[in-house]
Each structure stands twice: as C-alpha cells, then as structure tokens.
LOLO-95052 format. One record per residue: y, x, z of N, C-alpha, C in turn; residue in one letter. Coordinates in steps of 0.02 Angstrom, whole numbers, plus 50000, padded with zeros to 5 digits. Last residue first. Layout:
YXZYXZYXZA...
***
This chain:
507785082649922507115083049931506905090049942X509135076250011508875081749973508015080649976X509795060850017509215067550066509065069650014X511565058250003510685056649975510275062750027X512835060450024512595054050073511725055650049X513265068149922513295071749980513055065150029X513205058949804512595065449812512685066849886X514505054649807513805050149824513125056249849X515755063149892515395060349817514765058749837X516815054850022516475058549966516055060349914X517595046450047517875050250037517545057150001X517095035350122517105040750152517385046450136X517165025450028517325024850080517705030950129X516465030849930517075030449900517385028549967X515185030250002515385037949969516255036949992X514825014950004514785021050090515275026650042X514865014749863515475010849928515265014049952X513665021849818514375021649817514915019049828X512575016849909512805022349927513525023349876X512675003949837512935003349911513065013549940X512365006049709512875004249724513085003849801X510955010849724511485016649710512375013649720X510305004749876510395004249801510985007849785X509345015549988510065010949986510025011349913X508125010950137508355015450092509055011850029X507805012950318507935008050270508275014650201X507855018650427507485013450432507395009950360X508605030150445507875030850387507665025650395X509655027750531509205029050556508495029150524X510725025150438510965030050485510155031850531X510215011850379510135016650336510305024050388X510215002550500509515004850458509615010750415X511745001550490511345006350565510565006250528X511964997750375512335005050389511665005550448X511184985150381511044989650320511264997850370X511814978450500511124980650516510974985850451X513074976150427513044980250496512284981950482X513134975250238512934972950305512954978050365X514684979850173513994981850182513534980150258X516054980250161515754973350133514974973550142X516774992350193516244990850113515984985150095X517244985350295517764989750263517554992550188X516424982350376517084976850364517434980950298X515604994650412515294986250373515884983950333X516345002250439516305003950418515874997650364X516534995250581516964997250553516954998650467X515354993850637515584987550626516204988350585X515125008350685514605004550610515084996350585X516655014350675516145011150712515435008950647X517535029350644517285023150620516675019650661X518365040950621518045037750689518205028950673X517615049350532518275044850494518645040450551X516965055750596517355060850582517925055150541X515815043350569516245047750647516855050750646X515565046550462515955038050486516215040950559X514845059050462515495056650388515885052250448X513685057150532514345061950532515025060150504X513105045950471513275043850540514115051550566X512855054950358513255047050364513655047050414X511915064150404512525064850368513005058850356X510725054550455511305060050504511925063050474X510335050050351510455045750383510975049250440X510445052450213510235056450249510575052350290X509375037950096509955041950126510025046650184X508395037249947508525039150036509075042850053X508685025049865508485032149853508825032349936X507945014949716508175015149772508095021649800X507765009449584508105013449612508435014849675X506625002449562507174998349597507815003149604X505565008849557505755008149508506355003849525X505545016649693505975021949624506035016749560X505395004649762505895007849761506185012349697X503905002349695504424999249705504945001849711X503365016649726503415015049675503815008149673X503165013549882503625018349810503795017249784X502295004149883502955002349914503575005849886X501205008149828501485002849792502235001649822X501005018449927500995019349861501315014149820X500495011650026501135013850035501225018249963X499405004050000500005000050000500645004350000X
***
C-alpha cells in the first residue's frame, strides 16, 4: 500500500516539505501558524501538518508559503 500511496503523490505532484525550514522561515517573519494561514489563505492544520512531515504540499501551496516568506520555492522542499 505504501507503494501505491507514492505513486499517488508523484503523480499528483506532490512533494515534501522540509518541515524545520518552514517553521524557521515563519519564525524569523515572527509569524504564528495562525498567522501565516490568514495571510496564504492555507489551512492552519495544512502549515502545522506540513511543519511536522505529517503531510506533503501541492506545488501551488508551497508557492504561497515561498512568496509569503520571501523565498524561492526550492528553499521550502526536502532535498533528497
């Protein structure tokens, strides 16, 4: 199953965010998660799932978090 769950995502494009580089970014902006919701339009529970690998983000939501933050999308993704 966790093969099929993949493969969902990559074909969904969905792609893992570094969940500790976020949580850095929104700090350093001293942003709350509730802050940072109101302010992309991006569910609360999404930011705190994605700040903790609970969850993985469609390329459009990591570019609101980016353009938010000020920086380019790549610097929100986990390196492989």
């Amino acid at each position: 199953m966790a093969g099929n769950t993949r493969k969902h995502f990559q074909n969904n494009r969905f792609t893992e965010v570094d969940g500790a580089r976020l949580r850095r970014l929104r700090r350093e902006h001293a942003l709350s998660q509730r802050d940072l919701s109101r302010m992309t339009g991006i569910a609360f529970d999404t930011i705190s799932h994605l700040e903790t690998g609970k969850q993985q983000a469609q390329p459009r939501t990591i570019r609101k978090l980016a353009d938010t933050l000020g920086v380019e999308p790549r610097a929100l993704m986990k390196e492989d």
